[in-house]
MDAnalysis code that builds the backbone (N, CA, C; Angstrom):
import MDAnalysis as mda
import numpy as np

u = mda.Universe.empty(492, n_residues=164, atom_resindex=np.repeat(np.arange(164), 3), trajectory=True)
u.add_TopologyAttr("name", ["N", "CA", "C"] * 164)
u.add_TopologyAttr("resid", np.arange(1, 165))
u.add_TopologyAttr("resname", ["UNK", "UNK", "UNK", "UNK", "UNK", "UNK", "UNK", "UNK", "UNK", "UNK", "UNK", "UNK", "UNK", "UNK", "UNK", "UNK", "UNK", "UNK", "UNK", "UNK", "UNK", "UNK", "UNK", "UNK", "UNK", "UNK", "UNK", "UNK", "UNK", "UNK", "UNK", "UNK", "UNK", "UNK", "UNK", "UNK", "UNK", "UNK", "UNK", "UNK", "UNK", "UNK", "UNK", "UNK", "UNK", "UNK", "UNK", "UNK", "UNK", "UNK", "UNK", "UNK", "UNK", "UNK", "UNK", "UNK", "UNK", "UNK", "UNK", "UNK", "UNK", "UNK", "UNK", "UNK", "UNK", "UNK", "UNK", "UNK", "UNK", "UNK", "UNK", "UNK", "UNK", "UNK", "UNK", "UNK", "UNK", "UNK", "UNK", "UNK", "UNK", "UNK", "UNK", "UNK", "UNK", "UNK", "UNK", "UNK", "UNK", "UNK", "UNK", "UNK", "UNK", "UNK", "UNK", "UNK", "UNK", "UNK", "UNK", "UNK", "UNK", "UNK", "UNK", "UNK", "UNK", "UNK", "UNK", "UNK", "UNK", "UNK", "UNK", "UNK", "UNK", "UNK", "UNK", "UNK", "UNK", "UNK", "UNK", "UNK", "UNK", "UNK", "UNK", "UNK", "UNK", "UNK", "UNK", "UNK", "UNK", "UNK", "UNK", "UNK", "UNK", "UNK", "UNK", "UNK", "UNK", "UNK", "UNK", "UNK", "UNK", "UNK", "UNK", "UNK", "UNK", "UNK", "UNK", "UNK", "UNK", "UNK", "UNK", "UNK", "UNK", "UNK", "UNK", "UNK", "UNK", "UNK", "UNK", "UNK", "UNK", "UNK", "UNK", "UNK"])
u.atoms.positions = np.array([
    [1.523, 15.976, -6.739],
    [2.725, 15.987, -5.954],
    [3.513, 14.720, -6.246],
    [4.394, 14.227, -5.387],
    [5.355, 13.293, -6.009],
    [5.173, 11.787, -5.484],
    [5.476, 11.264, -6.200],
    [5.560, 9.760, -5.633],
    [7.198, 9.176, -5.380],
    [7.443, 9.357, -4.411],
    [8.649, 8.310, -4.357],
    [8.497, 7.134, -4.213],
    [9.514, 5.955, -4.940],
    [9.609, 4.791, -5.021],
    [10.783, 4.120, -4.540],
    [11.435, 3.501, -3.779],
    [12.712, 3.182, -3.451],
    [13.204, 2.132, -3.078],
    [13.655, 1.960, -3.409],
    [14.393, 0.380, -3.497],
    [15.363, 0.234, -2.589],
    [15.439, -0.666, -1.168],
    [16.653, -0.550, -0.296],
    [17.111, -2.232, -0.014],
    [16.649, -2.671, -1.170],
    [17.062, -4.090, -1.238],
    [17.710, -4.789, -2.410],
    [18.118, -5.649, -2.192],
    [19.230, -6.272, -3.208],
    [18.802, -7.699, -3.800],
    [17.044, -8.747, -2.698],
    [16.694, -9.271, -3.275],
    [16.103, -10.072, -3.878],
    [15.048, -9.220, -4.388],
    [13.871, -9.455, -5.379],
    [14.270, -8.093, -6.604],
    [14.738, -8.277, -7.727],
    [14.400, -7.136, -8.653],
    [13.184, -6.252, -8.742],
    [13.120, -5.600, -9.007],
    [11.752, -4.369, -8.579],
    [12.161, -3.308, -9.664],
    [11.036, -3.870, -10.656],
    [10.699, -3.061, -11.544],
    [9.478, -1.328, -11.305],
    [10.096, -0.199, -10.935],
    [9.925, 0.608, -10.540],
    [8.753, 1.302, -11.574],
    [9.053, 1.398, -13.102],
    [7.943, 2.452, -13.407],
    [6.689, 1.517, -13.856],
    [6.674, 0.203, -13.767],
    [5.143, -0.148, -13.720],
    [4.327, 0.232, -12.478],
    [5.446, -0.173, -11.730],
    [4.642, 0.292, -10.214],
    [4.012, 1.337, -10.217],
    [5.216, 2.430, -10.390],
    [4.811, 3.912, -10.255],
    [3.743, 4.432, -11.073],
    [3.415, 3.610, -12.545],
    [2.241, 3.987, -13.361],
    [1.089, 3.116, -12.706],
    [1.078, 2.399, -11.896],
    [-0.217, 1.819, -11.489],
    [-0.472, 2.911, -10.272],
    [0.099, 2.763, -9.250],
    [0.379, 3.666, -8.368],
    [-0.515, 5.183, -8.400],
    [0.477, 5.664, -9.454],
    [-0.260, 6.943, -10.054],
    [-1.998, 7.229, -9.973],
    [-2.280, 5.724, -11.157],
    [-3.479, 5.643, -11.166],
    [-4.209, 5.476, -9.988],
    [-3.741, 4.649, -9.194],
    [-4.470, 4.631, -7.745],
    [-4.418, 5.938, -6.767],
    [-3.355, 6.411, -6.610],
    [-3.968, 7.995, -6.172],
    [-4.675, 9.037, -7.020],
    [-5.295, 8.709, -8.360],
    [-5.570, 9.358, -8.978],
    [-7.453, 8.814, -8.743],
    [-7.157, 7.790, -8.604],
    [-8.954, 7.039, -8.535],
    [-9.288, 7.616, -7.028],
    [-8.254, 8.020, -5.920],
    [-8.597, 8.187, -4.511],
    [-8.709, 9.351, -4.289],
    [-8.411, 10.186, -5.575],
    [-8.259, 11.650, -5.068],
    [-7.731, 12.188, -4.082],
    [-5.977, 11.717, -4.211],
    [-5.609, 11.940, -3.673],
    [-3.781, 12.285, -3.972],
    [-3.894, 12.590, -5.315],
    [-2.723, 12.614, -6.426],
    [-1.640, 13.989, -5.701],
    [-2.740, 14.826, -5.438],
    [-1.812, 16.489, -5.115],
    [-1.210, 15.721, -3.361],
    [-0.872, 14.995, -3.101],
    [-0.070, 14.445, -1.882],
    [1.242, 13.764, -2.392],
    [1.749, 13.800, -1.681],
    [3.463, 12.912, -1.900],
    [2.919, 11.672, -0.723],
    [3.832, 10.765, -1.643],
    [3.684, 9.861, -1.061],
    [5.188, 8.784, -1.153],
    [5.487, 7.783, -0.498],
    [6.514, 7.117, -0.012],
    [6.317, 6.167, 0.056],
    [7.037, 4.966, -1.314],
    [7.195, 3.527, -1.234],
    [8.291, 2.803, -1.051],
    [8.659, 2.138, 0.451],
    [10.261, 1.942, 0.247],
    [9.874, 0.325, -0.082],
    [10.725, -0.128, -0.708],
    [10.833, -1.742, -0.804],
    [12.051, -2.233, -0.017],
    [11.685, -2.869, 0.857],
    [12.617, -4.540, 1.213],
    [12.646, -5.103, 1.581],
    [13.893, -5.685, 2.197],
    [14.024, -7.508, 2.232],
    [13.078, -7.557, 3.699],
    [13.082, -9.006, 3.753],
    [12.356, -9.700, 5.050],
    [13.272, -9.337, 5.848],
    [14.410, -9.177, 6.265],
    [15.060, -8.709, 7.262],
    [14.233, -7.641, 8.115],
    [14.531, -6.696, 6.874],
    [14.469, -5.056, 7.326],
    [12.802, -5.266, 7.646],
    [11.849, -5.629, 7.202],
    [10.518, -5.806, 7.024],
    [10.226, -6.217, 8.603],
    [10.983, -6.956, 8.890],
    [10.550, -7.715, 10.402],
    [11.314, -6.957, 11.418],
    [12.585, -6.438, 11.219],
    [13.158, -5.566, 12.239],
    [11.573, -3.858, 12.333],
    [11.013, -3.720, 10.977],
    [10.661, -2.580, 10.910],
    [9.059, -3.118, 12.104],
    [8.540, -4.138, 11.651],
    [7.459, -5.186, 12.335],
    [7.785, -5.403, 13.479],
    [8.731, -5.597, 14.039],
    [9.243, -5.324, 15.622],
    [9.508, -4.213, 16.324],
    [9.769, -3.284, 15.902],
    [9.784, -2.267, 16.551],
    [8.696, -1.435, 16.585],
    [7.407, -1.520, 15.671],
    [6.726, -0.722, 16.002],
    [5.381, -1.644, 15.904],
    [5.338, -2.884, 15.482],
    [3.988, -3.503, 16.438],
    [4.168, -4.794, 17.101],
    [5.793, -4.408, 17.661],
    [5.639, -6.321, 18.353],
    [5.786, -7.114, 18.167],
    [6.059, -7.132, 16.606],
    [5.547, -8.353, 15.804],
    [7.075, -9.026, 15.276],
    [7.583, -10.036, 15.700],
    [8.963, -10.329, 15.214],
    [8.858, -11.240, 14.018],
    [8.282, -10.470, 13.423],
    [8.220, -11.549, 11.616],
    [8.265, -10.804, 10.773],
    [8.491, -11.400, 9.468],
    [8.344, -10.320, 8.334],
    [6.519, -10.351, 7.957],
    [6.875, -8.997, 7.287],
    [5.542, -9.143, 6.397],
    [5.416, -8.445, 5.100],
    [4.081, -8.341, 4.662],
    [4.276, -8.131, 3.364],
    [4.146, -6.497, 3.239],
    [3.348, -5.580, 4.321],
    [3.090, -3.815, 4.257],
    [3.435, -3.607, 5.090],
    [3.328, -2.693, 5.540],
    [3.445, -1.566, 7.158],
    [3.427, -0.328, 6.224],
    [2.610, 0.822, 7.000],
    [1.863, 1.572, 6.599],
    [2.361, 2.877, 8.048],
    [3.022, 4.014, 7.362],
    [3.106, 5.011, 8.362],
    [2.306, 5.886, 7.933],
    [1.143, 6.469, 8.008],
    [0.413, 8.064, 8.068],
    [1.305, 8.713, 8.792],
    [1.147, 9.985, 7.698],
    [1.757, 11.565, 8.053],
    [0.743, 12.026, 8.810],
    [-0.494, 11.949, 8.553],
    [-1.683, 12.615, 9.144],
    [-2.313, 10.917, 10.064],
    [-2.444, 11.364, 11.328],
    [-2.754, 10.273, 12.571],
    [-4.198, 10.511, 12.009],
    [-4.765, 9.742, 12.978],
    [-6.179, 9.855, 13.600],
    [-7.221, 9.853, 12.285],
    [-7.004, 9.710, 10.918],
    [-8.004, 9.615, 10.297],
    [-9.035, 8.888, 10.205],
    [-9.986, 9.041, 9.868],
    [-11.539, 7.842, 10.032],
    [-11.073, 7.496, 8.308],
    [-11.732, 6.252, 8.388],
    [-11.698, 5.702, 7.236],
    [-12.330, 6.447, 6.327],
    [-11.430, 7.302, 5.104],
    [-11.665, 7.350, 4.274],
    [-11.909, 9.177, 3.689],
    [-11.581, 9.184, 5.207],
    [-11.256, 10.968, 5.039],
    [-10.050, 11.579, 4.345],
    [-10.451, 12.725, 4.023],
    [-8.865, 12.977, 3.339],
    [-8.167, 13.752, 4.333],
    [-7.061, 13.844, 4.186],
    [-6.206, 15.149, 5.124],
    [-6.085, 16.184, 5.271],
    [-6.056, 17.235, 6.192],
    [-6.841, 18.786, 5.688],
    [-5.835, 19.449, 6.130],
    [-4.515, 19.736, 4.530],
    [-3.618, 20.171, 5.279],
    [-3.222, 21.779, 5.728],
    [-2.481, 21.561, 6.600],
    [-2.828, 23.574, 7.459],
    [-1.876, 24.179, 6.725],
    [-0.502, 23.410, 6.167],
    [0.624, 24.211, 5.361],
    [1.035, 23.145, 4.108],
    [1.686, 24.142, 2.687],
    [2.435, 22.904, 1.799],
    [3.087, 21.993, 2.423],
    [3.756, 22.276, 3.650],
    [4.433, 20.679, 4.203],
    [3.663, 19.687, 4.429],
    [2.556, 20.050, 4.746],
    [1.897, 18.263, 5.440],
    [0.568, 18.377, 4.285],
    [1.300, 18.650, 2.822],
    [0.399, 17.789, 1.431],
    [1.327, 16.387, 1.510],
    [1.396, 15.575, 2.630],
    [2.011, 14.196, 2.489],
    [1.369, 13.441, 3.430],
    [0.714, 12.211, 2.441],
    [0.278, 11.065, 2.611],
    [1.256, 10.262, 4.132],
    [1.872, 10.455, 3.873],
    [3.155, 8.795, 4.792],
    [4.227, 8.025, 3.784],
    [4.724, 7.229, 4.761],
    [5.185, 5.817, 4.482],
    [4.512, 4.886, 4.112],
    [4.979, 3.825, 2.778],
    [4.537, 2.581, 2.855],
    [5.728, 1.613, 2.835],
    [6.135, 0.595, 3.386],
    [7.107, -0.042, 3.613],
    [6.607, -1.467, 2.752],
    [7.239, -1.976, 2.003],
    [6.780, -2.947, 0.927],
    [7.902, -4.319, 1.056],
    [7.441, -5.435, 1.874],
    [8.235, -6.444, 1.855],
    [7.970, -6.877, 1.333],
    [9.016, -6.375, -0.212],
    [9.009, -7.114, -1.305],
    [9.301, -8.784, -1.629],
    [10.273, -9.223, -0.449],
    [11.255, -10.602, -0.636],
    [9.884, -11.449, 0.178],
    [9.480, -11.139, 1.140],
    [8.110, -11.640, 1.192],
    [6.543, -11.706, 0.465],
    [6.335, -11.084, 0.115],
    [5.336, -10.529, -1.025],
    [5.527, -11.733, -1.853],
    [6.896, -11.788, -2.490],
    [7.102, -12.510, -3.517],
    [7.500, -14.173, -2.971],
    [7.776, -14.124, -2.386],
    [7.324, -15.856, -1.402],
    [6.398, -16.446, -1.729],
    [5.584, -15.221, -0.929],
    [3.839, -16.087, -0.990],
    [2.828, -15.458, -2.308],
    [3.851, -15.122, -3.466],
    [3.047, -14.877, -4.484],
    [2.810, -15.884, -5.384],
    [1.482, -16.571, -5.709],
    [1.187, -17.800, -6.237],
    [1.817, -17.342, -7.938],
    [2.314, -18.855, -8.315],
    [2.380, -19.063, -9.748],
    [1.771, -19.033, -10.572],
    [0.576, -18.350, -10.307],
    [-0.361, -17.750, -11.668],
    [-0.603, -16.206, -11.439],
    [-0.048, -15.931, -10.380],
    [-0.032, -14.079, -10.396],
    [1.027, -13.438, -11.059],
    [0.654, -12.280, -11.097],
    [1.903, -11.444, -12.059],
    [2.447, -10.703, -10.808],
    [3.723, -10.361, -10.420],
    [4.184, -10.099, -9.349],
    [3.878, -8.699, -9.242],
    [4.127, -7.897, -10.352],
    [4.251, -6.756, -10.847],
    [2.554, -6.244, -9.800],
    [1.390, -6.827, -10.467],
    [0.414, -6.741, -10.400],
    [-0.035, -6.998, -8.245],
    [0.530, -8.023, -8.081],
    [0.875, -8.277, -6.391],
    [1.025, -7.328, -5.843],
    [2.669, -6.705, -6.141],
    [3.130, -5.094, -5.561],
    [1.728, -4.307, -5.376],
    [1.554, -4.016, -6.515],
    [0.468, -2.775, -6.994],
    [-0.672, -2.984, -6.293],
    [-1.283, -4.305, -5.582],
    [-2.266, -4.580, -4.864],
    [-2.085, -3.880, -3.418],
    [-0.714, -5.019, -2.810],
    [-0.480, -4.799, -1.571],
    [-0.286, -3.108, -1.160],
    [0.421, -2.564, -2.195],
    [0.751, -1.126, -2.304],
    [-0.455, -0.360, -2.000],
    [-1.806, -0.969, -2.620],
    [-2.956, -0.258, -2.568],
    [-3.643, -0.363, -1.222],
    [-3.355, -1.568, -0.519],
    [-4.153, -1.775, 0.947],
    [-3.132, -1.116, 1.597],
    [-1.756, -0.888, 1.379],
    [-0.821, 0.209, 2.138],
    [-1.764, 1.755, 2.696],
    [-1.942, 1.916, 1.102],
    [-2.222, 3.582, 0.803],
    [-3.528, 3.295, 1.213],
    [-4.718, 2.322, 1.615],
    [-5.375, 2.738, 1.912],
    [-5.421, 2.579, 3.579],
    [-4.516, 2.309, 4.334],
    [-4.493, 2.617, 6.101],
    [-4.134, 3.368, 6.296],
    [-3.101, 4.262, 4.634],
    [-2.828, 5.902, 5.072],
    [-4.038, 6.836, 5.127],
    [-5.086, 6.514, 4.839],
    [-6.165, 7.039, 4.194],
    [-7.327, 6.810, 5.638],
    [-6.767, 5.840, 6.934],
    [-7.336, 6.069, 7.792],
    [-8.319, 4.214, 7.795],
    [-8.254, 3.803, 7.079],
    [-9.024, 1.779, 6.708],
    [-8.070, 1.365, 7.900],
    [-8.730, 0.382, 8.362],
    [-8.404, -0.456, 9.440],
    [-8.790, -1.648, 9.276],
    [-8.294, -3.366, 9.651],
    [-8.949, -4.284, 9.771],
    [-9.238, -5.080, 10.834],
    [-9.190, -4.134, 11.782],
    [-9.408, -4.657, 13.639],
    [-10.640, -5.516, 14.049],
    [-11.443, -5.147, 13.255],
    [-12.892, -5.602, 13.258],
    [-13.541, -5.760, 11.953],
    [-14.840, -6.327, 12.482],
    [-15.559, -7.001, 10.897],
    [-15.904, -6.045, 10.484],
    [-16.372, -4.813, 10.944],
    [-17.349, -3.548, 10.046],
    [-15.472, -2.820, 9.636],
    [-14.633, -3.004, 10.261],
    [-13.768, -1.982, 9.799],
    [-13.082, -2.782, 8.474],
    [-13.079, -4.198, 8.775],
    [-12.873, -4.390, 7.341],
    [-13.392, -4.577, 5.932],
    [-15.344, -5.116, 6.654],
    [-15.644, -4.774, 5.326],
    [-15.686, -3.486, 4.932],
    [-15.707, -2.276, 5.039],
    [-15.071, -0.896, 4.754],
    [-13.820, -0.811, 3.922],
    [-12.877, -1.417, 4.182],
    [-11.460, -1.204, 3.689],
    [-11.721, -2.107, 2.485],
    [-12.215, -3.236, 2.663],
    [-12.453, -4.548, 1.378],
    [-12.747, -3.399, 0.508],
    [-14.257, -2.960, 0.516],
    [-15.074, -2.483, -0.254],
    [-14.503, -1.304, -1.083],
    [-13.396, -0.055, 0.086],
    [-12.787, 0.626, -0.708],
    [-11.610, -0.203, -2.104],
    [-10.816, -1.022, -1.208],
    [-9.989, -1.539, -2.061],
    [-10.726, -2.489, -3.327],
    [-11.450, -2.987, -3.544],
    [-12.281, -3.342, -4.061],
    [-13.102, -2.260, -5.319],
    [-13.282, -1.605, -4.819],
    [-13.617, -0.329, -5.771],
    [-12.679, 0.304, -6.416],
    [-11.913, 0.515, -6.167],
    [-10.281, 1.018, -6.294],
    [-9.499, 0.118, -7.383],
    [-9.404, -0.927, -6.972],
    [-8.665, -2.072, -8.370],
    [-9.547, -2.496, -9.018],
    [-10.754, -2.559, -8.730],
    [-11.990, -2.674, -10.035],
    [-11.512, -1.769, -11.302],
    [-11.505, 0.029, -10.740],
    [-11.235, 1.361, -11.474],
    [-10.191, 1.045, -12.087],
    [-8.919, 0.300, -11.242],
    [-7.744, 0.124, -12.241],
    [-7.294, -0.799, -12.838],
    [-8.315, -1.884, -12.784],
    [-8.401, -3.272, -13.458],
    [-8.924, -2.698, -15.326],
    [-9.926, -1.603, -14.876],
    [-10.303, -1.187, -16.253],
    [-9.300, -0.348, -17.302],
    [-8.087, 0.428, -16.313],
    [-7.309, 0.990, -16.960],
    [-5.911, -0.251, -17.420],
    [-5.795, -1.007, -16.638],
    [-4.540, -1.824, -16.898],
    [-5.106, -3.287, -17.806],
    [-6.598, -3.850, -17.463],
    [-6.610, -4.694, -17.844],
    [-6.385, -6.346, -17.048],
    [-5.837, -5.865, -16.267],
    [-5.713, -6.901, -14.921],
    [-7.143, -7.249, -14.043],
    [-7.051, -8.382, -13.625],
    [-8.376, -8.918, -12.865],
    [-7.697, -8.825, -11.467],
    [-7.993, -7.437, -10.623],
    [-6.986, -7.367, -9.562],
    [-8.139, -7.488, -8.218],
    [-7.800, -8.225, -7.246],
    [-8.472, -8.173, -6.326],
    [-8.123, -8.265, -4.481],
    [-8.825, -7.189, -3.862],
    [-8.144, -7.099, -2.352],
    [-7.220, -7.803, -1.852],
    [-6.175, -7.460, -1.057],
    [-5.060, -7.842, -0.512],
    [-6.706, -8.517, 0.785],
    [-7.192, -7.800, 1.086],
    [-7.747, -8.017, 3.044],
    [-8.501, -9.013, 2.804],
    [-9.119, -9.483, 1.868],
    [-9.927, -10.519, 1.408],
    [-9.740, -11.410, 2.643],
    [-10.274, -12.241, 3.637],
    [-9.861, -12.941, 4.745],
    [-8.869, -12.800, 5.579],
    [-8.812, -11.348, 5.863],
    [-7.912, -10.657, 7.033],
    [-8.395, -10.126, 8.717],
    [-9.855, -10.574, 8.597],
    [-10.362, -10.103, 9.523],
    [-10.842, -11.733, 10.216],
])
């Protein structure tokens, strides 16, 4: 199914089909490719207005993560009842932040494609509320950019790494 990618910012440049070929690969390692899925990128503005209204939170950040399908346990897939709900969610990608706090020996490109991946995996039902729920999510994400460290070549490793 499809991947949308979208750009609603003006600024950080955002190179779209590396993303979308890493991307790919990562719903392809999750089995979870026959879903559509939704990456919007932008600024810290929109990132923190989007962070305020739906957890409180008046700052920017770097994900926010909407599931189409609620209530999943970590790591279930979605069991859908019609072709409409073969869709994953939202991932909201504060790109102008992301790239702030992206150190000078990372490849940004490679950043996106991380954070993107701990996105898609809270669509997938990962949580980091607690210590067992995050080592769970580590371990998926962790397994996950290992798989696509071997296809790209990148030494890619968890966004949650000390999030809990």
């Amino acid at each position: 199914m499809s991947l949308v990618i979208k750009n609603l910012q003006r600024v950080v440049p955002i190179r779209r089909v590396p993303l979308r070929r890493k991307m790919d690969l990562v719903r392809s390692i999750l089995g979870v490719k026959k879903f559509d899925l939704g990456i919007i990128c932008v600024d810290n503005k929109t990132i923190q207005n989007i962070n305020r209204i739906y957890r409180n939170k008046n700052v920017p950040t770097d994900v926010l993560s909407f599931p189409f399908h609620e209530n999943l346990k970590a790591g279930e897939f979605p069991q859908p009842h019609s072709p409409d709900d073969y869709n994953l969610g939202d991932i909201f990608l504060g790109v102008e932040y992301i790239l702030q706090h992206c150190r000078e020996s990372e490849d940004y490109c490679n950043v996106l494609t991380v954070t993107a991946t701990h996105g898609l995996c809270h669509l997938l039902g990962f949580t980091h509320s607690s210590e067992a729920e995050w080592q769970k999510m580590y371990n998926q994400e962790k397994l996950v950019l290992e798989e696509l460290s071997c296809y790209t070549g990148a030494r890619l490793q968890p966004l949650s790494r000390g999030l809990y």
